[in-house]
OpenMM code with the backbone's topology and positions (N, CA, C; nanometers):
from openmm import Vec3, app, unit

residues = "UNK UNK UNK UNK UNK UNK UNK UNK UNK UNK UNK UNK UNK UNK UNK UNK UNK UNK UNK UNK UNK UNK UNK UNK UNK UNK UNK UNK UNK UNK UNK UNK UNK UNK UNK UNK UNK UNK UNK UNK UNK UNK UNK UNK UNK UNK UNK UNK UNK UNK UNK UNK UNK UNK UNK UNK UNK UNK UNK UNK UNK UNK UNK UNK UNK UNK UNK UNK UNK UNK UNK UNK UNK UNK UNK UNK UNK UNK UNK UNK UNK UNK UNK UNK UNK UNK UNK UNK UNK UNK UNK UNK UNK UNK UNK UNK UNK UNK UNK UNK UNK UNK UNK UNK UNK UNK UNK UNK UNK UNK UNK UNK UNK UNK UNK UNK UNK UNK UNK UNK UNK UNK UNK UNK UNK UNK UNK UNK UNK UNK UNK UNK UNK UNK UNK UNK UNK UNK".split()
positions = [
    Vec3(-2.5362, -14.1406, 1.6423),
    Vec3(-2.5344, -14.2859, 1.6356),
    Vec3(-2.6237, -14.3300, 1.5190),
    Vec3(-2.5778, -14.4196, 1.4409),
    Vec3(-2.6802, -14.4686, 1.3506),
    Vec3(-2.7577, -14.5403, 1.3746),
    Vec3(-2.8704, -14.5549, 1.2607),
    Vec3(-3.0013, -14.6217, 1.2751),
    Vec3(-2.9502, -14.7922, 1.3504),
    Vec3(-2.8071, -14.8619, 1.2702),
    Vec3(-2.8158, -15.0084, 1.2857),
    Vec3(-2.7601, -15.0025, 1.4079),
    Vec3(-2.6433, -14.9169, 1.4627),
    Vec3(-2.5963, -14.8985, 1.5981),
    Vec3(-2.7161, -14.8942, 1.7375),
    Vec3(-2.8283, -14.8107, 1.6932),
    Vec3(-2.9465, -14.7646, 1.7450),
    Vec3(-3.0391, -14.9185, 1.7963),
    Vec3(-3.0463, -15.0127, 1.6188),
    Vec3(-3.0805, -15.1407, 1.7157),
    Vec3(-3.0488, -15.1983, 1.7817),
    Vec3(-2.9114, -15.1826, 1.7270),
    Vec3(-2.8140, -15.3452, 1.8056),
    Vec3(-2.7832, -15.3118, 1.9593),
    Vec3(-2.7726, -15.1580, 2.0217),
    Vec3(-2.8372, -15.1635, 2.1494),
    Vec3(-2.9347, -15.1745, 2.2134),
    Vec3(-3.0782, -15.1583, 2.1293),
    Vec3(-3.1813, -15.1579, 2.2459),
    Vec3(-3.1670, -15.3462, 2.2237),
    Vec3(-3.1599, -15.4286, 2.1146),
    Vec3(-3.1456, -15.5637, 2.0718),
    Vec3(-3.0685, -15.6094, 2.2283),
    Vec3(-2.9557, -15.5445, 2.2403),
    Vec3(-2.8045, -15.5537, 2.3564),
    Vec3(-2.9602, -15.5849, 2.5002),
    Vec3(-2.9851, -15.4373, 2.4657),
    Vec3(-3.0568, -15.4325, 2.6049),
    Vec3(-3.1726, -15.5347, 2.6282),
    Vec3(-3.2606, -15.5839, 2.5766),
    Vec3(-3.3663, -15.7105, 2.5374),
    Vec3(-3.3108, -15.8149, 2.5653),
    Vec3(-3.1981, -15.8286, 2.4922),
    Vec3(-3.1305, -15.9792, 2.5259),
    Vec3(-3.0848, -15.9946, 2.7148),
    Vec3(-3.0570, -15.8310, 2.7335),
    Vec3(-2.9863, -15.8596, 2.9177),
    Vec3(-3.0560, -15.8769, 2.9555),
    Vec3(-3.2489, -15.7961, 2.9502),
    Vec3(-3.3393, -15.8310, 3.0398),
    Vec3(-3.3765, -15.9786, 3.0141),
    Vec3(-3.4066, -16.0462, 2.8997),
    Vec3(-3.4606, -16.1853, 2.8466),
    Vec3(-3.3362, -16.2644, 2.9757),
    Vec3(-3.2289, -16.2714, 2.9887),
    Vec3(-3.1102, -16.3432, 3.0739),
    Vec3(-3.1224, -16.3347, 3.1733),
    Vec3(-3.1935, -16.2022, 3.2352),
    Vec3(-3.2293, -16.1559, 3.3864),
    Vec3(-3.3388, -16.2811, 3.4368),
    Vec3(-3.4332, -16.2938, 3.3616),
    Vec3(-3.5609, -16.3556, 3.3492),
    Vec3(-3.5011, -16.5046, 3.3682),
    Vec3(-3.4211, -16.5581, 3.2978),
    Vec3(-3.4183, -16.6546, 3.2905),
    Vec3(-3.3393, -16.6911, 3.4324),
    Vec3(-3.2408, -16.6303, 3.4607),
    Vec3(-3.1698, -16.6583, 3.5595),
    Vec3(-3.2497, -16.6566, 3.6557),
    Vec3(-3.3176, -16.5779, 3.6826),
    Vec3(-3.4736, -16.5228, 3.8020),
    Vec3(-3.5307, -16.6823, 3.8186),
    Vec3(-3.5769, -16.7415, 3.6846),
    Vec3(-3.6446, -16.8494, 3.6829),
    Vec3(-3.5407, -16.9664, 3.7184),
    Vec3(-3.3946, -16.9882, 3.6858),
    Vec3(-3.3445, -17.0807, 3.7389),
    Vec3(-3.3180, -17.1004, 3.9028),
    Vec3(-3.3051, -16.9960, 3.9183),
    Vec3(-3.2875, -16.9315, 4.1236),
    Vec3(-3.4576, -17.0154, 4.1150),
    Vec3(-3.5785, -16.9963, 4.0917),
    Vec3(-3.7033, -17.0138, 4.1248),
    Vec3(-3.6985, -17.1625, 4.1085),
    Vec3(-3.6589, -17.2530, 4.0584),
    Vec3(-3.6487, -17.3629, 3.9846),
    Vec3(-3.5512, -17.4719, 4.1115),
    Vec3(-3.4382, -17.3870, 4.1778),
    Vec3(-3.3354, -17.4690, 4.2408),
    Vec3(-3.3851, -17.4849, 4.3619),
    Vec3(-3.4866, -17.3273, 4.3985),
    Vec3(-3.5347, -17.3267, 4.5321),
    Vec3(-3.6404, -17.4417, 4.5582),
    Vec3(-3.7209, -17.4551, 4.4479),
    Vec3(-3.8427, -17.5438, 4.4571),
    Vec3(-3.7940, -17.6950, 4.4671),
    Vec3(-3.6844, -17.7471, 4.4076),
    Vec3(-3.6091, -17.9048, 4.3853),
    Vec3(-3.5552, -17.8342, 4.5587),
    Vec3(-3.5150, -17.7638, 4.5970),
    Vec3(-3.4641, -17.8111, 4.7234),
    Vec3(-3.5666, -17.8472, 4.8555),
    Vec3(-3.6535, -17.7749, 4.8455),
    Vec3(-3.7798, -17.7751, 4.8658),
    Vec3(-3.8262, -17.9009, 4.8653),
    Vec3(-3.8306, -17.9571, 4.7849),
    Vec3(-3.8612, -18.1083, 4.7628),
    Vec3(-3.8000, -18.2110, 4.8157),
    Vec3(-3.6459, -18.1918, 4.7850),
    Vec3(-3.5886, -18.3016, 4.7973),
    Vec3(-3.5613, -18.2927, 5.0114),
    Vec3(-3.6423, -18.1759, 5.0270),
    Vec3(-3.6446, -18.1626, 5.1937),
    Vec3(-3.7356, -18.2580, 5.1934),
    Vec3(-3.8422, -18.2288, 5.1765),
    Vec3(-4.0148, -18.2934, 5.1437),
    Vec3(-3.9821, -18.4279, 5.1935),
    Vec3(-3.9007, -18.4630, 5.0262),
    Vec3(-3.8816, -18.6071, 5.0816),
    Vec3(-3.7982, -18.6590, 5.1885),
    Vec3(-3.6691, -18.6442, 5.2242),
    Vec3(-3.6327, -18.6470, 5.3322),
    Vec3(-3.6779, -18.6686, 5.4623),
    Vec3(-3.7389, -18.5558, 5.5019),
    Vec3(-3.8817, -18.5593, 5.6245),
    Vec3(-4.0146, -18.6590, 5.6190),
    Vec3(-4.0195, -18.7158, 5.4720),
    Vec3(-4.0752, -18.7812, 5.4699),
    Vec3(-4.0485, -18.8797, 5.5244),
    Vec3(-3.9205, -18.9840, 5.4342),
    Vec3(-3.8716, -19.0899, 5.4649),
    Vec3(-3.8216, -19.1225, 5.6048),
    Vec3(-3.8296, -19.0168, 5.6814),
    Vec3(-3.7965, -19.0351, 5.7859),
    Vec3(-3.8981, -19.0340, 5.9042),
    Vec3(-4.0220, -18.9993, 5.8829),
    Vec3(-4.1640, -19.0035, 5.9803),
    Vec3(-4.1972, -19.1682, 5.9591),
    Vec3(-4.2296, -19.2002, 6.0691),
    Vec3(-4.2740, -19.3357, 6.0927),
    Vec3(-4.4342, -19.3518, 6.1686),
    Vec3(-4.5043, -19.4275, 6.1297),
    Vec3(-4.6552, -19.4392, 6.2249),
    Vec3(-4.6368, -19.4379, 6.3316),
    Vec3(-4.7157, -19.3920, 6.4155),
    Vec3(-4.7382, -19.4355, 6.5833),
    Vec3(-4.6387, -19.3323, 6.5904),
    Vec3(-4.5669, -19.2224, 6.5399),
    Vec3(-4.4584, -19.1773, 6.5817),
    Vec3(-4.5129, -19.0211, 6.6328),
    Vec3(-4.4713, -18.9227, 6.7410),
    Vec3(-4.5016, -18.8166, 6.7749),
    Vec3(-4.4071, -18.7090, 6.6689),
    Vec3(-4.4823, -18.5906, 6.6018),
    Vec3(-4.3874, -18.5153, 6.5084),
    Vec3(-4.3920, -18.4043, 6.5570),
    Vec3(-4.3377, -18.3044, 6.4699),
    Vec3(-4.3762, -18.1252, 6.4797),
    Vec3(-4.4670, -18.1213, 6.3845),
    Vec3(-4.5774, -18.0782, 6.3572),
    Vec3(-4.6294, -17.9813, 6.2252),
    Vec3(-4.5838, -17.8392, 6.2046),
    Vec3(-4.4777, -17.7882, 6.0708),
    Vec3(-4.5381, -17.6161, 6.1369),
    Vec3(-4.6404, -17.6257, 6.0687),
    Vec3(-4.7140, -17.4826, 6.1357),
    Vec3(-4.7968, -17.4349, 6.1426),
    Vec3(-4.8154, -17.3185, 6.0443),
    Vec3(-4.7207, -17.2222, 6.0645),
    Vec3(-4.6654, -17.1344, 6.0553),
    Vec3(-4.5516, -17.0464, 6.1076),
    Vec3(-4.5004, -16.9595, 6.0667),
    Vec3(-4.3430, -16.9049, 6.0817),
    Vec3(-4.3200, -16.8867, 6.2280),
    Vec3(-4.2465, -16.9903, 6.2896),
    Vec3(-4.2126, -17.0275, 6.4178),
    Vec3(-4.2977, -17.1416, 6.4940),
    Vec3(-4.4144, -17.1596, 6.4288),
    Vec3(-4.4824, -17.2247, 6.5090),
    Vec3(-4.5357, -17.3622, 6.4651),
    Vec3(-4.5375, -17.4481, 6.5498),
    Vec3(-4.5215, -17.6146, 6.5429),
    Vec3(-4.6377, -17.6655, 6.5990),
    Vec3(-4.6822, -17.7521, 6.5620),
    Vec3(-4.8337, -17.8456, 6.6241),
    Vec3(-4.7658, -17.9595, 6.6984),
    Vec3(-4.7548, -18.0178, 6.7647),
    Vec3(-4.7136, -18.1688, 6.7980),
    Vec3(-4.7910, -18.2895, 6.7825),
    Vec3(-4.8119, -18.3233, 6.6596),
    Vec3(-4.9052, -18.4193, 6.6128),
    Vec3(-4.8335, -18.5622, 6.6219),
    Vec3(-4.9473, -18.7007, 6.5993),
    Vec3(-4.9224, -18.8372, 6.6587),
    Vec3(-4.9391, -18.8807, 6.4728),
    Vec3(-4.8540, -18.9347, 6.3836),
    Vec3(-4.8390, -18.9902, 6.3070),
    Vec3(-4.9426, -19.1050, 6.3036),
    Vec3(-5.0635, -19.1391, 6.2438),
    Vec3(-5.1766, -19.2797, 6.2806),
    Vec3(-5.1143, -19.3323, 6.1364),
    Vec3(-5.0835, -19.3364, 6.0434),
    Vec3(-5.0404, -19.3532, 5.8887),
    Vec3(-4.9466, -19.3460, 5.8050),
    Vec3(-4.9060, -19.4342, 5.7002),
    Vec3(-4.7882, -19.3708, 5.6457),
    Vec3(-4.8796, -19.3255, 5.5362),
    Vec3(-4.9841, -19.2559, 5.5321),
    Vec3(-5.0257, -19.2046, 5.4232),
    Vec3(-5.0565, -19.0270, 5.4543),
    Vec3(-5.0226, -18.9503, 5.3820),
    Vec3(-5.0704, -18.8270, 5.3449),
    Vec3(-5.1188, -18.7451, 5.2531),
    Vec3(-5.1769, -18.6519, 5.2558),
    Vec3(-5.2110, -18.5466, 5.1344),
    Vec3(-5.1033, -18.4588, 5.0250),
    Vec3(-5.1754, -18.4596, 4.9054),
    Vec3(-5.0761, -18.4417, 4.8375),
    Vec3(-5.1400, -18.3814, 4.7053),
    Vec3(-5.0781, -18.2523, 4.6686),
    Vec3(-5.1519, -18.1509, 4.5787),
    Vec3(-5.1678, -18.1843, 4.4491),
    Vec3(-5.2855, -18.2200, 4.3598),
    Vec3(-5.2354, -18.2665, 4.2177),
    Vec3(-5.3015, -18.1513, 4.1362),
    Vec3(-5.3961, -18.0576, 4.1986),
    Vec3(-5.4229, -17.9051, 4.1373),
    Vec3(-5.4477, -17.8021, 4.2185),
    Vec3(-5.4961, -17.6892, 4.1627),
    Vec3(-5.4853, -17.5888, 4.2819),
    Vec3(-5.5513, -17.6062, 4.4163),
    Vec3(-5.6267, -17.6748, 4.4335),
    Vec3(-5.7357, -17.7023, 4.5361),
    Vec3(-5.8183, -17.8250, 4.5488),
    Vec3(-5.7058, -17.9179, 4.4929),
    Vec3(-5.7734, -18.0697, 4.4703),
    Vec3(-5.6434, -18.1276, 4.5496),
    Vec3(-5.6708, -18.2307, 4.6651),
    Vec3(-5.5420, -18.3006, 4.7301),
    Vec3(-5.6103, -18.4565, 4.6818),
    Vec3(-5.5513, -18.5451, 4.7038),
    Vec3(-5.5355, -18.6806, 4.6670),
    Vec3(-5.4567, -18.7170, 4.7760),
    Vec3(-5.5402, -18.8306, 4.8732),
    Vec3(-5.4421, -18.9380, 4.9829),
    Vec3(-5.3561, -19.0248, 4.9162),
    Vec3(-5.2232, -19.0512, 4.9373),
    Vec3(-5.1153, -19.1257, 4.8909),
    Vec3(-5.0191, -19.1861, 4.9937),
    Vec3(-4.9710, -19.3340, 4.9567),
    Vec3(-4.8518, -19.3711, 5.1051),
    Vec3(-4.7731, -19.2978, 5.0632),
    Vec3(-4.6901, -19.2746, 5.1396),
    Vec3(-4.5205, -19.1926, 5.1747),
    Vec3(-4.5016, -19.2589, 5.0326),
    Vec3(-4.4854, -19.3663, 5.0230),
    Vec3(-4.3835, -19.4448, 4.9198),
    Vec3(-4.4448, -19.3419, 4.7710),
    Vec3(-4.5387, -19.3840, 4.7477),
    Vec3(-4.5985, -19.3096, 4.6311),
    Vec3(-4.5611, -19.1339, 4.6253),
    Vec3(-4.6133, -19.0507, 4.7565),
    Vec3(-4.5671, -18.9162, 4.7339),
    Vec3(-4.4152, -18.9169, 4.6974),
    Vec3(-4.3447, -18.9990, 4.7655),
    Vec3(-4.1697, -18.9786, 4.7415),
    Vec3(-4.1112, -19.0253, 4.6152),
    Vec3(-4.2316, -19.0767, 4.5327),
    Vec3(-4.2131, -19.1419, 4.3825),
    Vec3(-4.2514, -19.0288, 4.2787),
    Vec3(-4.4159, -18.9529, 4.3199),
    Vec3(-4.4189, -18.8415, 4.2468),
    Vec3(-4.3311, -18.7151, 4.3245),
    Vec3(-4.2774, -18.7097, 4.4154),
    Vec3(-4.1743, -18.5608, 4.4485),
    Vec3(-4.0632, -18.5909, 4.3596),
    Vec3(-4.0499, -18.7038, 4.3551),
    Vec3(-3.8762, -18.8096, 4.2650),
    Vec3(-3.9147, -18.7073, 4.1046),
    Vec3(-4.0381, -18.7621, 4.0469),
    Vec3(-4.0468, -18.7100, 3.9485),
    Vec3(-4.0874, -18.6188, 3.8834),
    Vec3(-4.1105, -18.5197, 3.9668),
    Vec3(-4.1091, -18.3761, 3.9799),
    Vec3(-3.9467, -18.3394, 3.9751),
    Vec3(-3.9089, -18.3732, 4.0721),
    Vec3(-3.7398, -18.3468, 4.0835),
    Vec3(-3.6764, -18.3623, 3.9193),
    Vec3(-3.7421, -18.4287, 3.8680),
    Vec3(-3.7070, -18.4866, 3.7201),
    Vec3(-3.7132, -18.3925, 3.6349),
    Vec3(-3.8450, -18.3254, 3.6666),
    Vec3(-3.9206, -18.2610, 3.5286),
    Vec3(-3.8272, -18.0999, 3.5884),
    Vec3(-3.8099, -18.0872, 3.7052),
    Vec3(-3.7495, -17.9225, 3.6942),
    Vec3(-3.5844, -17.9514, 3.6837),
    Vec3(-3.5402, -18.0399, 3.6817),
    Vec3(-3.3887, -18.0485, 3.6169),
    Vec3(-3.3982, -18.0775, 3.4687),
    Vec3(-3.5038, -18.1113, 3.4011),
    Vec3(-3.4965, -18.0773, 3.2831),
    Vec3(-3.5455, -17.9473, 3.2445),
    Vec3(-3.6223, -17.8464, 3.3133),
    Vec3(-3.6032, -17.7251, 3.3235),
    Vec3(-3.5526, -17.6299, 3.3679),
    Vec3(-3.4664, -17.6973, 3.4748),
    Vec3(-3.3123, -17.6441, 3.4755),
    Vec3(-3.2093, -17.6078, 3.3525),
    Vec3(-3.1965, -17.7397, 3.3060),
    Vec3(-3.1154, -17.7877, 3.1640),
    Vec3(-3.1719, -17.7043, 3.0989),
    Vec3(-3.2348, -17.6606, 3.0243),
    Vec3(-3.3292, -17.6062, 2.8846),
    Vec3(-3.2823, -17.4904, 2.9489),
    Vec3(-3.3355, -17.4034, 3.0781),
    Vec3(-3.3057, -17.2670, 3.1123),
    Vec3(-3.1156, -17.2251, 3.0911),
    Vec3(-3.0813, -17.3414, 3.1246),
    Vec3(-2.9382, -17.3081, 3.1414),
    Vec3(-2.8791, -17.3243, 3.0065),
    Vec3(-2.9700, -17.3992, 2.9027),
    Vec3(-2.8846, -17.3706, 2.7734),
    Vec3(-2.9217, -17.2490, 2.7118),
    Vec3(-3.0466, -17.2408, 2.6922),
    Vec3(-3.1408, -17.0447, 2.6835),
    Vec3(-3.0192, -16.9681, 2.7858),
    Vec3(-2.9414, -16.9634, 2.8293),
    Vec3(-2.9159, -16.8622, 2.9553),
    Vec3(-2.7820, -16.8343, 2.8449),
    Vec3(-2.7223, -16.9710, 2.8138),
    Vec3(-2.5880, -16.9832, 2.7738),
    Vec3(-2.6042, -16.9547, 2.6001),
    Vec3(-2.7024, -16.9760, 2.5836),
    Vec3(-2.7252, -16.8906, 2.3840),
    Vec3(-2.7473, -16.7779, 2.4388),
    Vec3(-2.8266, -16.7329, 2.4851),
    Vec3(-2.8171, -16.5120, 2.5424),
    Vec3(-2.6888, -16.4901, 2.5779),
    Vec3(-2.6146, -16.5493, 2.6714),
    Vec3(-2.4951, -16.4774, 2.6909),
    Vec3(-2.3963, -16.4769, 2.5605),
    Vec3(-2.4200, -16.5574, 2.5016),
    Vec3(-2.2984, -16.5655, 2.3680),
    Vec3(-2.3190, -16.4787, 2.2743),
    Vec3(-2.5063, -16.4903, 2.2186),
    Vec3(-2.5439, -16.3597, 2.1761),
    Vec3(-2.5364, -16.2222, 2.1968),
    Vec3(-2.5272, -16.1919, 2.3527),
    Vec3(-2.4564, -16.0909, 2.3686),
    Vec3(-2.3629, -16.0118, 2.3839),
    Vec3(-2.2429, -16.1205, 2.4457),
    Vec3(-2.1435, -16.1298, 2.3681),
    Vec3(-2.0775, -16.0823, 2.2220),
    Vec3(-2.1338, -16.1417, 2.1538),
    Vec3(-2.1403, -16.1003, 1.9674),
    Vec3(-2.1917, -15.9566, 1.9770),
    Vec3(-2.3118, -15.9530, 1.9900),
    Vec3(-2.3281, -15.8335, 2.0310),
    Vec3(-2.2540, -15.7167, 2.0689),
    Vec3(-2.2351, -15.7323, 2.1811),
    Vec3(-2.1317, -15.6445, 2.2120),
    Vec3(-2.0145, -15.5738, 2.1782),
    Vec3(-1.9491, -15.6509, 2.1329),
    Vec3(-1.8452, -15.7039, 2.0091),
    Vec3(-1.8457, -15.6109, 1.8851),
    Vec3(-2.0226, -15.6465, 1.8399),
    Vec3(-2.0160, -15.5470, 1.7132),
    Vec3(-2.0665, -15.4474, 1.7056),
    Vec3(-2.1170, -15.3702, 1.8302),
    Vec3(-2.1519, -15.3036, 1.9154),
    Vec3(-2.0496, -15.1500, 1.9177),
    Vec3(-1.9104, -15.2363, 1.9790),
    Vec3(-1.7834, -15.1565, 1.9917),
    Vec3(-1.7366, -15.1402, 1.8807),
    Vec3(-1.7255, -15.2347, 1.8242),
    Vec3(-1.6705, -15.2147, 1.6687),
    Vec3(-1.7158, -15.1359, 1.6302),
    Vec3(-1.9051, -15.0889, 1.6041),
    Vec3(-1.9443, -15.0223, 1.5334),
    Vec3(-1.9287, -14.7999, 1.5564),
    Vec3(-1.9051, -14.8350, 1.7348),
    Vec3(-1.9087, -14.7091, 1.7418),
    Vec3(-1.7246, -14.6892, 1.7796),
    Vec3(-1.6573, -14.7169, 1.7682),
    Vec3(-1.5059, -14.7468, 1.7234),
    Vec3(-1.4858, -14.6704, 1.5845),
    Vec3(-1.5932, -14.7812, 1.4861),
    Vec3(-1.5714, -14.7292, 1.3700),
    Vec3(-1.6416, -14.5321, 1.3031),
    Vec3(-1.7160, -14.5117, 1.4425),
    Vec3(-1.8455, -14.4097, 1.3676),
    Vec3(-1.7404, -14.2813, 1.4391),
    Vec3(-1.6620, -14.3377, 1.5501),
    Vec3(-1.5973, -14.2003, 1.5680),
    Vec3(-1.4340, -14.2072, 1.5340),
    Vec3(-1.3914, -14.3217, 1.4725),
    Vec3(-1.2655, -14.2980, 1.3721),
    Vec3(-1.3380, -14.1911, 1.2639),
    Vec3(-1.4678, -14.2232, 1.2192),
    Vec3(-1.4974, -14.1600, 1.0905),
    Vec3(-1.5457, -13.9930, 1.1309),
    Vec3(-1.5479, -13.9647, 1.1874),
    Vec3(-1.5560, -13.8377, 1.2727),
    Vec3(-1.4468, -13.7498, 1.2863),
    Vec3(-1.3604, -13.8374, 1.3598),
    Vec3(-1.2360, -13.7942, 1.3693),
    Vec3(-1.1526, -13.7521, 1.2139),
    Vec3(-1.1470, -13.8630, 1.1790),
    Vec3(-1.1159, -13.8244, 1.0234),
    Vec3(-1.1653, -13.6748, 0.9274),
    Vec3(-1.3289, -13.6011, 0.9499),
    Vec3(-1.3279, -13.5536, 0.9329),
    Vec3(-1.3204, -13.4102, 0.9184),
] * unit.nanometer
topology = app.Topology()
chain = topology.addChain("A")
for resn in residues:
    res = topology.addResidue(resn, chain)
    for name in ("N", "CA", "C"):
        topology.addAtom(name, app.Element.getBySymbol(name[0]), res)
């Protein structure tokens, strides 16, 4: 195999893992907006004075008394900020915003790798098409 044949596969192979990645990150991206748009949901739908579930953890529920429409709400790793419902369901809104535009961007990156590899591929076959016509020939 020649030296340019030699790049344009490991190139082939870089570009599949770089697409793996990205796709990895769009799956990570759809889970988190759904995630949210639960968030809010459950939100809009708790009322004061009202009896809820908390979980807790995996299976397990608190039965807590709603005193507020206000709750906690993460703005860094270990910093919460009190906010009404209305406000958290305004910043979850625009969160929802910012990862469908990183949806978009991933999914056009996803769709230039696949075309590139594509081409790739392409000249890929061509090239070793052409290296064992020339073989054959001799």
């Amino acid at each position: 195999m020649s030296e340019d044949l030699r790049q344009k596969a490991m190139a082939l192979e870089i570009y599949n893992q770089q697409l793996q990645m990205i796709q990895s990150e769009l799956v990570s991206i759809r889970a988190l907006k759904s995630e949210i748009m639960n968030s809010i949901k459950t939100i809009e739908n708790i009322k004061a004075d009202e009896e809820t579930l908390i979980p807790v953890g995996p299976g397990v529920f608190l039965k807590a008394k709603i005193v507020d429409d206000k709750a906690l709400i993460g703005v860094k790793s270990d910093i919460y900020v009190e906010k009404s419902f209305s406000e958290i369901i305004e910043d979850l809104k625009k969160s929802i915003e910012d990862l469908d535009k990183a949806e978009k961007e991933g999914m056009k990156k996803a769709e230039e790798l696949a075309k590139a590899i594509t081409a790739l591929r392409k000249e890929l076959q061509a090239g070793i098409q052409k290296a064992q016509q020339a073989q054959e020939n001799e």
